[in-house]
C-alpha positions as CSV (number, residue, x, y, z in Angstrom):
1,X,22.2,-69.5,5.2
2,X,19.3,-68.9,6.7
3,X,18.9,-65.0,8.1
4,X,16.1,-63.8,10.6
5,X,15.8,-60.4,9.5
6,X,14.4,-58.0,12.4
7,X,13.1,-54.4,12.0
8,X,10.9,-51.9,14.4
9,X,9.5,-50.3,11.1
10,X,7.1,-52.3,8.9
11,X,9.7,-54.2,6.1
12,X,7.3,-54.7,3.3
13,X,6.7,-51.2,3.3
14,X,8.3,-49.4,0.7
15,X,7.5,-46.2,2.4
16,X,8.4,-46.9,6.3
17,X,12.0,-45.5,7.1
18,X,12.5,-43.9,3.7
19,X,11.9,-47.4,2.3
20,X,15.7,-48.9,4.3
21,X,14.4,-52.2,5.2
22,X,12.1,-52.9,2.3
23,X,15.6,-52.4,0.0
24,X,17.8,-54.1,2.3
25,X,15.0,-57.3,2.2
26,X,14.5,-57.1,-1.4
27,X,18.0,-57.5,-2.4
28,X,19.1,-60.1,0.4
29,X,16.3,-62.0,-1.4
30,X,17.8,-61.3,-4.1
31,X,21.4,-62.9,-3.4
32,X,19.7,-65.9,-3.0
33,X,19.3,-65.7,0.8
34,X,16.5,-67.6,2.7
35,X,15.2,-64.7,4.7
36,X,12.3,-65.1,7.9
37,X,11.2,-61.6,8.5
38,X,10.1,-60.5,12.3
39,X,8.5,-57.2,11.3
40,X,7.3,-54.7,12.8
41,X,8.1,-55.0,16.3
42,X,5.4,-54.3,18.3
43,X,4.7,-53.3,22.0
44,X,2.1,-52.4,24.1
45,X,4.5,-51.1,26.8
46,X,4.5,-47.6,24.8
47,X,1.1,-47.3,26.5
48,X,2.6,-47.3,29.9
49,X,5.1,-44.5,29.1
50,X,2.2,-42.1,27.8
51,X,2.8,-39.7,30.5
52,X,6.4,-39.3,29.6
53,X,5.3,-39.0,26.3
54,X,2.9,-36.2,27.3
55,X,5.0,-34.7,29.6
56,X,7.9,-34.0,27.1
57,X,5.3,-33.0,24.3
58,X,4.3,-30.3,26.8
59,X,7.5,-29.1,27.1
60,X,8.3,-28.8,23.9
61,X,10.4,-31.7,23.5
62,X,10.3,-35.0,21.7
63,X,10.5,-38.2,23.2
64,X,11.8,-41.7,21.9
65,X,10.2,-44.7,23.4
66,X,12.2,-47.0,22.2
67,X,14.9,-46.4,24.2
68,X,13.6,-46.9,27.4
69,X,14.6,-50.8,28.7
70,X,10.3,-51.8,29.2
71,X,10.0,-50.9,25.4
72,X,13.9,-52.5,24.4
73,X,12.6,-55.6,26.9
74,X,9.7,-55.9,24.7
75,X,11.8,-56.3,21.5
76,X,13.8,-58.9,23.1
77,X,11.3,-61.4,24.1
78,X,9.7,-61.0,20.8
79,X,13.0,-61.5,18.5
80,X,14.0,-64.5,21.5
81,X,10.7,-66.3,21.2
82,X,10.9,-65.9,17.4
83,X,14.4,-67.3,17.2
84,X,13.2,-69.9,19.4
85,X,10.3,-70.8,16.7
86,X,12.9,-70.7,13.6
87,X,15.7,-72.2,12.9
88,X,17.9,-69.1,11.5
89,X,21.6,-69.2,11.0
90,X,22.6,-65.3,11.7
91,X,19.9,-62.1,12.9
92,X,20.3,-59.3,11.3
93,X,18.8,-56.0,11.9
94,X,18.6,-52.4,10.6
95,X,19.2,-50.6,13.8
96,X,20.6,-51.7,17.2
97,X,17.7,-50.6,19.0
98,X,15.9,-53.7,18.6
99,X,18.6,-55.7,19.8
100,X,20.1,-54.3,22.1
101,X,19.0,-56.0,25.2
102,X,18.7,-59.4,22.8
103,X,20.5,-62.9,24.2
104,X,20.8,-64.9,21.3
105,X,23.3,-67.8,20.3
106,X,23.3,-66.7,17.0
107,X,25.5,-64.1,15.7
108,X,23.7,-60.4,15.2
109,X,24.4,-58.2,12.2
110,X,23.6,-55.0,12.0
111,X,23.4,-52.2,9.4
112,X,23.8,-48.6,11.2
113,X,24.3,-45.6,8.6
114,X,27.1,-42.8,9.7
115,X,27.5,-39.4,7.8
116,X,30.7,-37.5,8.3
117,X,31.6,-34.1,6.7
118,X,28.3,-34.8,4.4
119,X,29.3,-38.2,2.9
120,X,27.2,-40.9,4.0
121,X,28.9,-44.0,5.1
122,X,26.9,-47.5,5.8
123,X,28.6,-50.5,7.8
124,X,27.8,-53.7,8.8
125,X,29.0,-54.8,12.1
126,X,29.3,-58.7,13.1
127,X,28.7,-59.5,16.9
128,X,30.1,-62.8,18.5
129,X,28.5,-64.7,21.1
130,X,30.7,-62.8,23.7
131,X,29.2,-59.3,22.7
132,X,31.9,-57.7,20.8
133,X,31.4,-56.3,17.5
134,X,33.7,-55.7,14.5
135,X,32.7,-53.9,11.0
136,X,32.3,-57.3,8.9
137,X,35.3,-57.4,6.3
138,X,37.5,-55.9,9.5
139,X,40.1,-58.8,10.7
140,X,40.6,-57.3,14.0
141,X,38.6,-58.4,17.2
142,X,36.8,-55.4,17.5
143,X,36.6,-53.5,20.5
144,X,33.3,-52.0,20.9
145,X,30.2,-53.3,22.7
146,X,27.2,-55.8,21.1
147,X,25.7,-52.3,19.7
148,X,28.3,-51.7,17.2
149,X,30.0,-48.6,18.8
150,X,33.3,-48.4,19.1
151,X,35.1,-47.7,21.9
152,X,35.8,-44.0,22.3
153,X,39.9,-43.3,21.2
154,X,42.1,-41.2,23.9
155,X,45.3,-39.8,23.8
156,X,48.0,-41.1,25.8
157,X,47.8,-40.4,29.7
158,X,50.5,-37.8,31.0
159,X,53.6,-39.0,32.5
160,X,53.0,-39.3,36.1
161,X,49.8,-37.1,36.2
162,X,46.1,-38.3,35.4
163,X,44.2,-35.7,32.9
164,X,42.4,-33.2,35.7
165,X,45.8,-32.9,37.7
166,X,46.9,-31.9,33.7
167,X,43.9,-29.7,32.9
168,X,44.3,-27.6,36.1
169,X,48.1,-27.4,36.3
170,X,47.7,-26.3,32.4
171,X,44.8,-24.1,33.7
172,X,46.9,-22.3,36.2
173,X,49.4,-22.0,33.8
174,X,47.9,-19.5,32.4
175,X,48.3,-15.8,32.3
176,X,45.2,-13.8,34.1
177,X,43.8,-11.1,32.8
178,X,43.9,-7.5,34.5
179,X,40.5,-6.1,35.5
């Protein structure tokens, strides 16, 4: 199997991103897997958001360029017209920013870390051709979107009432206070 590994940090550094994708390329190399690496990503729309850039900076805020669609474009055409060069079986990336605006044939992978009441979880999640993703191992279908995300749980509707019509009924329910 042939896997076209994709990354927005620099995978042969063993210092970029607390060293994630250099480990995660080491030892797929080392299960024997043939591995073409796209690494790093590059853009030169960042340029054109500069002023956004500033602009937050000035408020006192910090600013992610990589999820704006220019840069998430960018990342697209590079990982299509490198998929378009190779002949890899699966793609497989350490974050879903680069991918998410990718239109592949070939199934995505993605590795996306989770930490919940301090224990630090890491899954892989599968995407099929039609855009769904499943954690790989999971037999189900899946039901979140290409990104790995699953869809938000809620509980059951009200009998005969959608949820504001229950929030304000339950809101005038209650007792008012005295001034």
């Amino acid at each position: 199997m042939r896997i076209g590994f994709v990354s927005t940090q620099d995978a042969s550094d063993a210092t970029s991103w607390s060293g994630i994708p250099f480990q995660i390329l080491k030892q797929l190399r080392a299960q024997g897997a043939e591995v073409e690496v796209l690494s790093p990503l590059t853009t030169s729309a960042k340029y054109l958001l500069a002023p956004a850039k500033l602009i937050a900076k000035a408020r006192g805020k910090s600013l992610s360029l990589d999820h704006f669609n220019l840069v998430l474009g960018s990342y697209a055409r590079q990982i299509e017209s490198f998929l378009n060069a190779s002949s890899v079986d699966v793609v497989f990336s350490t974050s879903t920013i680069p991918i998410t605006l990718l239109k592949c044939r070939q199934p995505i992978v993605t590795w996306t870390v989770k930490r919940t009441s301090g224990v630090l979880r890491t899954t892989l999640f599968v995407a099929n051709r039609r855009g769904r993703s499943r954690p790989a191992g999971s037999s189900g279908t899946g039901s979140g979107a290409g990104c790995g995300r699953s869809a938000p749980s809620r509980p059951p509707a009200r009998a005969g009432r959608s949820r504001r019509a229950h929030r304000a009924g339950r809101a005038a329910a209650r007792p008012r206070r005295p001034r």
